[in-house]
PDB file of N, CA, C and O in Angstrom:
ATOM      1  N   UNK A   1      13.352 -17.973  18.160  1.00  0.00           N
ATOM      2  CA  UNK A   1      14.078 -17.537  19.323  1.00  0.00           C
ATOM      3  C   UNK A   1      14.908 -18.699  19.855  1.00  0.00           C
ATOM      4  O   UNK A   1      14.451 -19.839  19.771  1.00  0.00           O
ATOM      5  N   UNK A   2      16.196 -18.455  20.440  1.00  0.00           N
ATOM      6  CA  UNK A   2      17.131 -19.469  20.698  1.00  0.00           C
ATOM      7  C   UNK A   2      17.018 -18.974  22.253  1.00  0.00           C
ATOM      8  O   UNK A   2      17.124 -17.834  22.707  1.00  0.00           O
ATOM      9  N   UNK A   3      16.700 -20.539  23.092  1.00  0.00           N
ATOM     10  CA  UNK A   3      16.674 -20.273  24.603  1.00  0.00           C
ATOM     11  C   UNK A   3      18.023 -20.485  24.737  1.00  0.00           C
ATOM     12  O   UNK A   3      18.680 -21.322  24.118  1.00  0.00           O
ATOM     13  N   UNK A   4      18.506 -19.540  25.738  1.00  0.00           N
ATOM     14  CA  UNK A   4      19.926 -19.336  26.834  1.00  0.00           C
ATOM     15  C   UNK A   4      19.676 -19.688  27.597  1.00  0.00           C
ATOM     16  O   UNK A   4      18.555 -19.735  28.104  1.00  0.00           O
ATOM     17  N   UNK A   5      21.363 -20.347  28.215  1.00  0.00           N
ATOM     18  CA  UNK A   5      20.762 -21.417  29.634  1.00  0.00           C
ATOM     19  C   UNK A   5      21.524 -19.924  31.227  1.00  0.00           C
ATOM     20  O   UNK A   5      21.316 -19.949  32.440  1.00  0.00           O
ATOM     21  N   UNK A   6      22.267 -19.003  30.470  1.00  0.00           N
ATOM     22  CA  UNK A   6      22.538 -18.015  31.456  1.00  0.00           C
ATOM     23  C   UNK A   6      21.645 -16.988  31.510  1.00  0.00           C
ATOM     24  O   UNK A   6      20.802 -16.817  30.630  1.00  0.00           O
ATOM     25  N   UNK A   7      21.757 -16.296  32.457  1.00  0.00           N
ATOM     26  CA  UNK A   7      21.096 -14.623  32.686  1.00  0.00           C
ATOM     27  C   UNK A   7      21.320 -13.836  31.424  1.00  0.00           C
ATOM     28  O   UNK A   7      20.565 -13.394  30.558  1.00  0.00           O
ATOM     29  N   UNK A   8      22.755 -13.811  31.639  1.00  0.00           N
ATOM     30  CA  UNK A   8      23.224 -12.780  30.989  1.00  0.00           C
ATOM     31  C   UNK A   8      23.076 -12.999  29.136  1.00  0.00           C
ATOM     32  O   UNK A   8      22.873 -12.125  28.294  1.00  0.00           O
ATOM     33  N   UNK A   9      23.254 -14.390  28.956  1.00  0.00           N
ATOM     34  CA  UNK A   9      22.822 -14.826  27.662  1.00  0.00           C
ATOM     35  C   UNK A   9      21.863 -14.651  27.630  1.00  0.00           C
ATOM     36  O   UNK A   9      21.749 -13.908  26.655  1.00  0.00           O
ATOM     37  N   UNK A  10      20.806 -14.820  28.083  1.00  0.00           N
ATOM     38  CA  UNK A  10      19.213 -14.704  27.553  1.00  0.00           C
ATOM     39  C   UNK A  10      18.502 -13.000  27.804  1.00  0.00           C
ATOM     40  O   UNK A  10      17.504 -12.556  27.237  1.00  0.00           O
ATOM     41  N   UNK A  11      19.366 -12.294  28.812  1.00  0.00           N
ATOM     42  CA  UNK A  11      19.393 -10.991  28.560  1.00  0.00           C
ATOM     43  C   UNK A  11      19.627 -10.267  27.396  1.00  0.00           C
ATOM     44  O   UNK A  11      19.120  -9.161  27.210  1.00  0.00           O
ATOM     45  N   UNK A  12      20.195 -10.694  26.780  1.00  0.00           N
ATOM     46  CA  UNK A  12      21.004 -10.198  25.277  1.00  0.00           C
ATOM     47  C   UNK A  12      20.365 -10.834  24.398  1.00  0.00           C
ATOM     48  O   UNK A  12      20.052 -10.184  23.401  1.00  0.00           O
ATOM     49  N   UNK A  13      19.960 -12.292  24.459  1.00  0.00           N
ATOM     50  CA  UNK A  13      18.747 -12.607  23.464  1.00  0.00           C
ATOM     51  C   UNK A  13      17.167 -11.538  23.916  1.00  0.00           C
ATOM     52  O   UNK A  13      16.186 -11.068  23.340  1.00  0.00           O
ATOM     53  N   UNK A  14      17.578 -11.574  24.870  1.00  0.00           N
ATOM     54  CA  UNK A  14      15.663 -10.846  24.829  1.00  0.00           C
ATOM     55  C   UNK A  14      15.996  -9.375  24.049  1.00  0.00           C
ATOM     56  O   UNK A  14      15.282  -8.925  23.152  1.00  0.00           O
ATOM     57  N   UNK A  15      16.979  -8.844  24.462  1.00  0.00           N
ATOM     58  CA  UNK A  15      17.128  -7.648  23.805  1.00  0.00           C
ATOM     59  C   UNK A  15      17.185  -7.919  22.332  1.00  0.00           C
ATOM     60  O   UNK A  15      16.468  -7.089  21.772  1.00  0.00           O
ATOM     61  N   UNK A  16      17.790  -8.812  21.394  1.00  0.00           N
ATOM     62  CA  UNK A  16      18.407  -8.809  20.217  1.00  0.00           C
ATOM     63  C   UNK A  16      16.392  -9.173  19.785  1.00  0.00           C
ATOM     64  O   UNK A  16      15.687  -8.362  19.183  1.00  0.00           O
ATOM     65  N   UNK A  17      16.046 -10.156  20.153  1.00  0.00           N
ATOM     66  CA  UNK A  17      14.510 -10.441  19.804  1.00  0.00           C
ATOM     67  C   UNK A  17      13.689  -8.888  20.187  1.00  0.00           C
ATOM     68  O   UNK A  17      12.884  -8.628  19.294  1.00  0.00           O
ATOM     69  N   UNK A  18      13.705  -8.252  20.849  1.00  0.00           N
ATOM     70  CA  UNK A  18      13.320  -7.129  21.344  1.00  0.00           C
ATOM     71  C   UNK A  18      13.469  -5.583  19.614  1.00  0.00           C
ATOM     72  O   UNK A  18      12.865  -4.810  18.871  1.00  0.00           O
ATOM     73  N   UNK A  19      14.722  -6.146  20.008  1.00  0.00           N
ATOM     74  CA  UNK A  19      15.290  -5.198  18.254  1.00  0.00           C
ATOM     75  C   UNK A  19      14.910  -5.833  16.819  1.00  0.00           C
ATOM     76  O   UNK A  19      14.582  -5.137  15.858  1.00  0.00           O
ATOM     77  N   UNK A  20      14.985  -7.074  16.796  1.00  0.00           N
ATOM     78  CA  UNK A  20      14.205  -7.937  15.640  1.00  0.00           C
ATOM     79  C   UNK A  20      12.935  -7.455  15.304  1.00  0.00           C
ATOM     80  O   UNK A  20      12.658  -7.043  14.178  1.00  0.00           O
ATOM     81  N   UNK A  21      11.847  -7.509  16.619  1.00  0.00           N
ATOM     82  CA  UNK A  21      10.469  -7.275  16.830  1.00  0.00           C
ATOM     83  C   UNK A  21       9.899  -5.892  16.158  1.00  0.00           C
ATOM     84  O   UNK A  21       8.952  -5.672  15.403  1.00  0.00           O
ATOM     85  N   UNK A  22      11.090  -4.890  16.885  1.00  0.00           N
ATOM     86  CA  UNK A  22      10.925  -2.995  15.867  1.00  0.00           C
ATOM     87  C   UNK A  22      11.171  -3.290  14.624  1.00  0.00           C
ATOM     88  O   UNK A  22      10.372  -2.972  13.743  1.00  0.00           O
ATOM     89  N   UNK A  23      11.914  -3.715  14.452  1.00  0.00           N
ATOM     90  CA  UNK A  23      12.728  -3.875  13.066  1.00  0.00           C
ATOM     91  C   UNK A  23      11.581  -4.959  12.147  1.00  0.00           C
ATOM     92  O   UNK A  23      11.872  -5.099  10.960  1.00  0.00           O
ATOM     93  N   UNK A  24      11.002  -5.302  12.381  1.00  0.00           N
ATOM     94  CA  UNK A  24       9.669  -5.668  11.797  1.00  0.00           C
ATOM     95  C   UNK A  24       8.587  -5.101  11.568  1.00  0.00           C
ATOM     96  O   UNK A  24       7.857  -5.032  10.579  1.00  0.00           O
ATOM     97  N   UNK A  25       8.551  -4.665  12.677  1.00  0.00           N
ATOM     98  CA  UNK A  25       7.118  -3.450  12.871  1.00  0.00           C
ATOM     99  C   UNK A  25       7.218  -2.338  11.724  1.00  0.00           C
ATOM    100  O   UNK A  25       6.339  -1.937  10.961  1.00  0.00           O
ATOM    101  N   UNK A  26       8.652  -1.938  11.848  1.00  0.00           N
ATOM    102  CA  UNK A  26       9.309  -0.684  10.950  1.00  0.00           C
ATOM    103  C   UNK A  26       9.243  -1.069   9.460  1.00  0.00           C
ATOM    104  O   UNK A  26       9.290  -0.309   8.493  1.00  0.00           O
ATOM    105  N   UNK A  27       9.120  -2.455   9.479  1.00  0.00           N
ATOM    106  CA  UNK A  27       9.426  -3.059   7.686  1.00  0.00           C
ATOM    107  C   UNK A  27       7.844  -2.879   7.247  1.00  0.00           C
ATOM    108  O   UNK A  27       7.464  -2.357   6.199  1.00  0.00           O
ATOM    109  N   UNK A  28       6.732  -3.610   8.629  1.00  0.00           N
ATOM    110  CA  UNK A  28       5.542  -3.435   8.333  1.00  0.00           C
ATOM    111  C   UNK A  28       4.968  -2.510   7.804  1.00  0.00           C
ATOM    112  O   UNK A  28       4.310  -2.360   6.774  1.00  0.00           O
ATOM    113  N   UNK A  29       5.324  -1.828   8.713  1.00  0.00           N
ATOM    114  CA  UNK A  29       4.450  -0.053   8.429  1.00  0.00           C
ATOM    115  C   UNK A  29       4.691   0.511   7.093  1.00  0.00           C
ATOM    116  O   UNK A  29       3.934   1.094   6.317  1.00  0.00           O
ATOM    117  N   UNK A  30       5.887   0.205   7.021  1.00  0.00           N
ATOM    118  CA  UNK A  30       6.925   0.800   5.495  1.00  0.00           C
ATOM    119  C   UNK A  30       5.828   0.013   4.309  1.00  0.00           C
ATOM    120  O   UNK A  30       4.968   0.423   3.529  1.00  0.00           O
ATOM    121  N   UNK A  31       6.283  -1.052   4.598  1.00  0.00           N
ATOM    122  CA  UNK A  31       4.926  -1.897   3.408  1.00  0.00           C
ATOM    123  C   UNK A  31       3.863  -1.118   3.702  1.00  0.00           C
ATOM    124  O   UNK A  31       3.970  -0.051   3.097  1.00  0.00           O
ATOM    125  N   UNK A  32       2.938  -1.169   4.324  1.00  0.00           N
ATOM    126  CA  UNK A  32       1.242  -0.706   4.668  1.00  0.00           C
ATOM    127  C   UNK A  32       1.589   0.689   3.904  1.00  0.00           C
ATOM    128  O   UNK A  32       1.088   0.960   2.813  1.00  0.00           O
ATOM    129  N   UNK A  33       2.372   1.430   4.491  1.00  0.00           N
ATOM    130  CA  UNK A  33       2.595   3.158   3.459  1.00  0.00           C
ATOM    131  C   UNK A  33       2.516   3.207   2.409  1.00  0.00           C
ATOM    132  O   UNK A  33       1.885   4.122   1.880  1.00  0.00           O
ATOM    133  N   UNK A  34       3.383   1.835   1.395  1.00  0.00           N
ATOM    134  CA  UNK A  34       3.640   1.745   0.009  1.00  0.00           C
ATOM    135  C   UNK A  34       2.779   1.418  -0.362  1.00  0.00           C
ATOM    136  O   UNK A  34       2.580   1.944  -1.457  1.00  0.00           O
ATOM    137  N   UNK A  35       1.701   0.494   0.042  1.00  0.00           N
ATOM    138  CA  UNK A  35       0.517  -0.116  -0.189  1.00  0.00           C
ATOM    139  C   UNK A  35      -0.600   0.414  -0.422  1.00  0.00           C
ATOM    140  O   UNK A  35      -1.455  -0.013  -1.198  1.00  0.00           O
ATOM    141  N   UNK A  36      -0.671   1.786   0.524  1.00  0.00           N
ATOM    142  CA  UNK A  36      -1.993   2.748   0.717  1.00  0.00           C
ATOM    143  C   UNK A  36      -1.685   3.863  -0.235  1.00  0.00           C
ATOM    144  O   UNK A  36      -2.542   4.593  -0.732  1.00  0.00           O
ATOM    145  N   UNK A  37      -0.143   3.952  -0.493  1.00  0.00           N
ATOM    146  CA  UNK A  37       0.099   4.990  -1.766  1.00  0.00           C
ATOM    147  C   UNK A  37      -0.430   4.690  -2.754  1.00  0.00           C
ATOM    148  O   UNK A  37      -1.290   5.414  -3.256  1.00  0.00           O
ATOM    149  N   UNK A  38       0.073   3.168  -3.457  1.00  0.00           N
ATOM    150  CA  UNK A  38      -0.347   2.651  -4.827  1.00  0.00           C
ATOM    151  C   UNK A  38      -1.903   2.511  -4.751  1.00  0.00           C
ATOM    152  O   UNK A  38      -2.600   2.713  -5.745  1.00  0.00           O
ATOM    153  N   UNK A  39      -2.351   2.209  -3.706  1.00  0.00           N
ATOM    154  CA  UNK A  39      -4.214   1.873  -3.662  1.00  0.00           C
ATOM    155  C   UNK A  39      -4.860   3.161  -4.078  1.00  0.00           C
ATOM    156  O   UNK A  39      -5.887   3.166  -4.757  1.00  0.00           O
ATOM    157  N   UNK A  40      -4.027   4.678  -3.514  1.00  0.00           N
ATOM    158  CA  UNK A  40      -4.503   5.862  -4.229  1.00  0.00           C
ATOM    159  C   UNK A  40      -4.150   6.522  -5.666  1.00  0.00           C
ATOM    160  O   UNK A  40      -4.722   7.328  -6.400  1.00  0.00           O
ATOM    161  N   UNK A  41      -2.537   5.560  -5.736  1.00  0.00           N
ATOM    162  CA  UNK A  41      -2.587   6.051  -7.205  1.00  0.00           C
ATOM    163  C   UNK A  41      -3.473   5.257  -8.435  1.00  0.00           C
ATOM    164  O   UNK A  41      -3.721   5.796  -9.513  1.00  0.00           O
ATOM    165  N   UNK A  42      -3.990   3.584  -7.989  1.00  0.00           N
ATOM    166  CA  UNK A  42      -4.825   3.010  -8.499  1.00  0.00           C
ATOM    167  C   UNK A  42      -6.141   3.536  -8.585  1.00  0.00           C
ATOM    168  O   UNK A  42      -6.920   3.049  -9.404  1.00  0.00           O
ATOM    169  N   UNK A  43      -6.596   4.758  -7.613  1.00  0.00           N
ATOM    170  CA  UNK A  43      -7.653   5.019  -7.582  1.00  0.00           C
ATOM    171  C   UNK A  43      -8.101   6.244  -7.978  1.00  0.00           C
ATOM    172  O   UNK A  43      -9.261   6.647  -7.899  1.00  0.00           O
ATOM    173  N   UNK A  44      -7.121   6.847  -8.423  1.00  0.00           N
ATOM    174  CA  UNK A  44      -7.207   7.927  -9.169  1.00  0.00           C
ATOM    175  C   UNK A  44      -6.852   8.204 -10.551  1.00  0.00           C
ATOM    176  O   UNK A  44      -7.168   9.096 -11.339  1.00  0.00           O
ATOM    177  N   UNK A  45      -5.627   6.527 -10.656  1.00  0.00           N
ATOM    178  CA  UNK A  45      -5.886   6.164 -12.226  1.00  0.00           C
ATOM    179  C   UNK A  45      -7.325   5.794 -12.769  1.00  0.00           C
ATOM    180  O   UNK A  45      -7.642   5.878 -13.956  1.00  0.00           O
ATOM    181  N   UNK A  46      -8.151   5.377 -11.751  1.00  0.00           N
ATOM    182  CA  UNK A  46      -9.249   4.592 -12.471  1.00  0.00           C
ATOM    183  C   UNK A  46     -10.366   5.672 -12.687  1.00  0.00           C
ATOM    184  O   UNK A  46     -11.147   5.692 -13.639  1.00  0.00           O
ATOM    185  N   UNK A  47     -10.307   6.696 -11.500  1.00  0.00           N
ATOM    186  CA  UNK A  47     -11.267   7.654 -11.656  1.00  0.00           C
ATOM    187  C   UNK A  47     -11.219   8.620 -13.366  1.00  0.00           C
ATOM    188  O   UNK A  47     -12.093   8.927 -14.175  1.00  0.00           O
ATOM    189  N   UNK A  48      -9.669   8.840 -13.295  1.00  0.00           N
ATOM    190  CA  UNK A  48      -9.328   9.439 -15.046  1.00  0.00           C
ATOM    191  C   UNK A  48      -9.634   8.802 -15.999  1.00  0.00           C
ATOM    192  O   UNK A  48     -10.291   9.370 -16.872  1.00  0.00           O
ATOM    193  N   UNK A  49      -9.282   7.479 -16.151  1.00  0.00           N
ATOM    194  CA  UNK A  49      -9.996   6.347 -16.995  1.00  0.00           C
ATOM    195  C   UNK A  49     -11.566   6.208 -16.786  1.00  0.00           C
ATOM    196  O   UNK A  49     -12.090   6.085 -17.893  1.00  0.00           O
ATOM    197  N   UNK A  50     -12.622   6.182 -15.627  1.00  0.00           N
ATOM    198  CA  UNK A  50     -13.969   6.785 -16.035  1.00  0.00           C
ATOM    199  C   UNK A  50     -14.674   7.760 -16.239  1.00  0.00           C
ATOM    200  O   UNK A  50     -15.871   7.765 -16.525  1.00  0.00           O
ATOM    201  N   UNK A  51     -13.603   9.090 -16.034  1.00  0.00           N
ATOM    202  CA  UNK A  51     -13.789  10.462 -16.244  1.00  0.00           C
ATOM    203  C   UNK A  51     -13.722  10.550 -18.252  1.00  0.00           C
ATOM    204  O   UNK A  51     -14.493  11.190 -18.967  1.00  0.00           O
ATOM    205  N   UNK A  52     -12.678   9.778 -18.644  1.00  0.00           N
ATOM    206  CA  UNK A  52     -12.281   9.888 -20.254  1.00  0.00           C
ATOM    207  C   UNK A  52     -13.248   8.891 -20.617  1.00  0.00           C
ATOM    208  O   UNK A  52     -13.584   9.296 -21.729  1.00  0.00           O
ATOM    209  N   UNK A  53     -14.048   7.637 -20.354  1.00  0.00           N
ATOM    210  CA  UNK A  53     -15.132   6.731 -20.909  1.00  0.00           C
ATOM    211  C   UNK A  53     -16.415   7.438 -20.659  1.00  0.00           C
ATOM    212  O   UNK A  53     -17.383   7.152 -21.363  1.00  0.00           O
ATOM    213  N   UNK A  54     -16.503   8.218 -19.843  1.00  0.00           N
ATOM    214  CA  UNK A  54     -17.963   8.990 -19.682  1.00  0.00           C
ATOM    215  C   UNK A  54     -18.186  10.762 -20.655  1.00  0.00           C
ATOM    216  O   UNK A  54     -19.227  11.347 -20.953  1.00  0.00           O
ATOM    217  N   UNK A  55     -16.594  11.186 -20.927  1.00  0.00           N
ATOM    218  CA  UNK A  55     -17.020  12.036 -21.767  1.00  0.00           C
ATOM    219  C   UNK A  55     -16.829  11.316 -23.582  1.00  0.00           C
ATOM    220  O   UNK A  55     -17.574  11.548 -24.534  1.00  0.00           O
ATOM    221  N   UNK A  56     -15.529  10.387 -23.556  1.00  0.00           N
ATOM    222  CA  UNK A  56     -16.265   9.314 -25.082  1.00  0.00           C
ATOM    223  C   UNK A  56     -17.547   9.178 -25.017  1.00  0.00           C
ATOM    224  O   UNK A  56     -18.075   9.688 -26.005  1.00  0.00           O
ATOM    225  N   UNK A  57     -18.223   8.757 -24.358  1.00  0.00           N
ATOM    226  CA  UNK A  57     -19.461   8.391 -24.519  1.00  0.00           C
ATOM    227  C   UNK A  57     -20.605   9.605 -24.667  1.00  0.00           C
ATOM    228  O   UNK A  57     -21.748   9.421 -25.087  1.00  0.00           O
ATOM    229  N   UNK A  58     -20.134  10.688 -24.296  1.00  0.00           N
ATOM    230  CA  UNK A  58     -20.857  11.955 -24.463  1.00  0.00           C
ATOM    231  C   UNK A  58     -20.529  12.549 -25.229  1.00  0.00           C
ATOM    232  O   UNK A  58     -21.010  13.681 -25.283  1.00  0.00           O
ATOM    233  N   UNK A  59     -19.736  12.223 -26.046  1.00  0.00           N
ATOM    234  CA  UNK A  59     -18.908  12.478 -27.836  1.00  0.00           C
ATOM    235  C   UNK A  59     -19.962  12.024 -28.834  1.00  0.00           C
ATOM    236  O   UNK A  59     -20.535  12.665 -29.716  1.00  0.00           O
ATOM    237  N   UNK A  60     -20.073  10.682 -28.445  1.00  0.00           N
ATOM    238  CA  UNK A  60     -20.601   9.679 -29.330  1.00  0.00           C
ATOM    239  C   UNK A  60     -22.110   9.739 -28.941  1.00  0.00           C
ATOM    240  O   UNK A  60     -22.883   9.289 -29.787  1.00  0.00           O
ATOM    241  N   UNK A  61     -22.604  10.189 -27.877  1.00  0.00           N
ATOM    242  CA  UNK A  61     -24.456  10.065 -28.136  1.00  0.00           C
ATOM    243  C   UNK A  61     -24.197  11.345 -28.888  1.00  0.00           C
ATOM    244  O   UNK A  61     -24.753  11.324 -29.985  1.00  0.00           O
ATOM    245  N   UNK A  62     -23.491  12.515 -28.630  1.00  0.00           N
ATOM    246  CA  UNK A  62     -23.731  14.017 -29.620  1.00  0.00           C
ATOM    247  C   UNK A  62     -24.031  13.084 -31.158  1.00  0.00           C
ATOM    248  O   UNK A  62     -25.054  12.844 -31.799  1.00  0.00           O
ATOM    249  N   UNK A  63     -22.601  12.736 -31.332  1.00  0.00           N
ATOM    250  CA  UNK A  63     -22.774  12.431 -32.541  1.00  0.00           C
ATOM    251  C   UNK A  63     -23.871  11.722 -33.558  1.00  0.00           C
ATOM    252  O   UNK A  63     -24.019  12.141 -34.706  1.00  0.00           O
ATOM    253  N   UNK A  64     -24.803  10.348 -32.902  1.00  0.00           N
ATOM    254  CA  UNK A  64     -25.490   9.992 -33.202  1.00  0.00           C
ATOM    255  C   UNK A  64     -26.609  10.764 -33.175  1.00  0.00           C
ATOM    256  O   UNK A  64     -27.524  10.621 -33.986  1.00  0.00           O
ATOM    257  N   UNK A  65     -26.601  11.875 -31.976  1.00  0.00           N
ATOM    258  CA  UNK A  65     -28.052  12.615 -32.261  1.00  0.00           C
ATOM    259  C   UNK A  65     -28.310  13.620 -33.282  1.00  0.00           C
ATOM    260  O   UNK A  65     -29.337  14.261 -33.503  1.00  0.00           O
ATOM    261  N   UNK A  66     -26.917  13.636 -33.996  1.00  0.00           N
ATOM    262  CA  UNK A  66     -26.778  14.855 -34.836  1.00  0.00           C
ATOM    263  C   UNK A  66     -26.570  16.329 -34.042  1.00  0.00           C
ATOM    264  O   UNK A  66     -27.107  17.295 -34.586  1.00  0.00           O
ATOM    265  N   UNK A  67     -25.796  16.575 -32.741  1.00  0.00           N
ATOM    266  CA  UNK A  67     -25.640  17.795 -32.333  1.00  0.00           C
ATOM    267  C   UNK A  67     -24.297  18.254 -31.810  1.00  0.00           C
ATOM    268  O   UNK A  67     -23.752  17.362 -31.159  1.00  0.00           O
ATOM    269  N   UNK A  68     -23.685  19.231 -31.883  1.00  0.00           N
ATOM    270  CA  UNK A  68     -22.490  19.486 -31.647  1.00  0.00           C
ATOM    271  C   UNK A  68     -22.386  19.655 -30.494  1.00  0.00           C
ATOM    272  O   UNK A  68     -21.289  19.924 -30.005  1.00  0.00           O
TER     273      UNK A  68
END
């Protein structure tokens, strides 16, 4: 923040810092959204990936036990 030595200058800085401040918040949130998307598409990639290792593996005890 740049201090103004007038009213009217530091009126217009508080506002412009004022609009900076949303305009952050707005970038924040935007990240946190993108963030909580990919954390569910990570988490539902991983669930398919132990859904497909738990029926391989129920392939393969059939097989060793000799049963279809």
């Amino acid at each position: 923040m740049v201090e103004s030595n007038t009213p009217k200058k530091k009126k217009l800085q508080e506002q412009i810092d004022a609009q900076m401040a949303r305009e952050l918040e707005e970038q924040q949130e935007r990240e946190d959204m993108r963030m909580n998307e990919q954390i569910a598409t990570n988490a539902e990639v991983a669930r398919i990936q132990r859904d497909n290792l738990r029926e391989g593996a129920s392939k393969e005890t059939k097989i060793i036990r000799g049963s279809s």
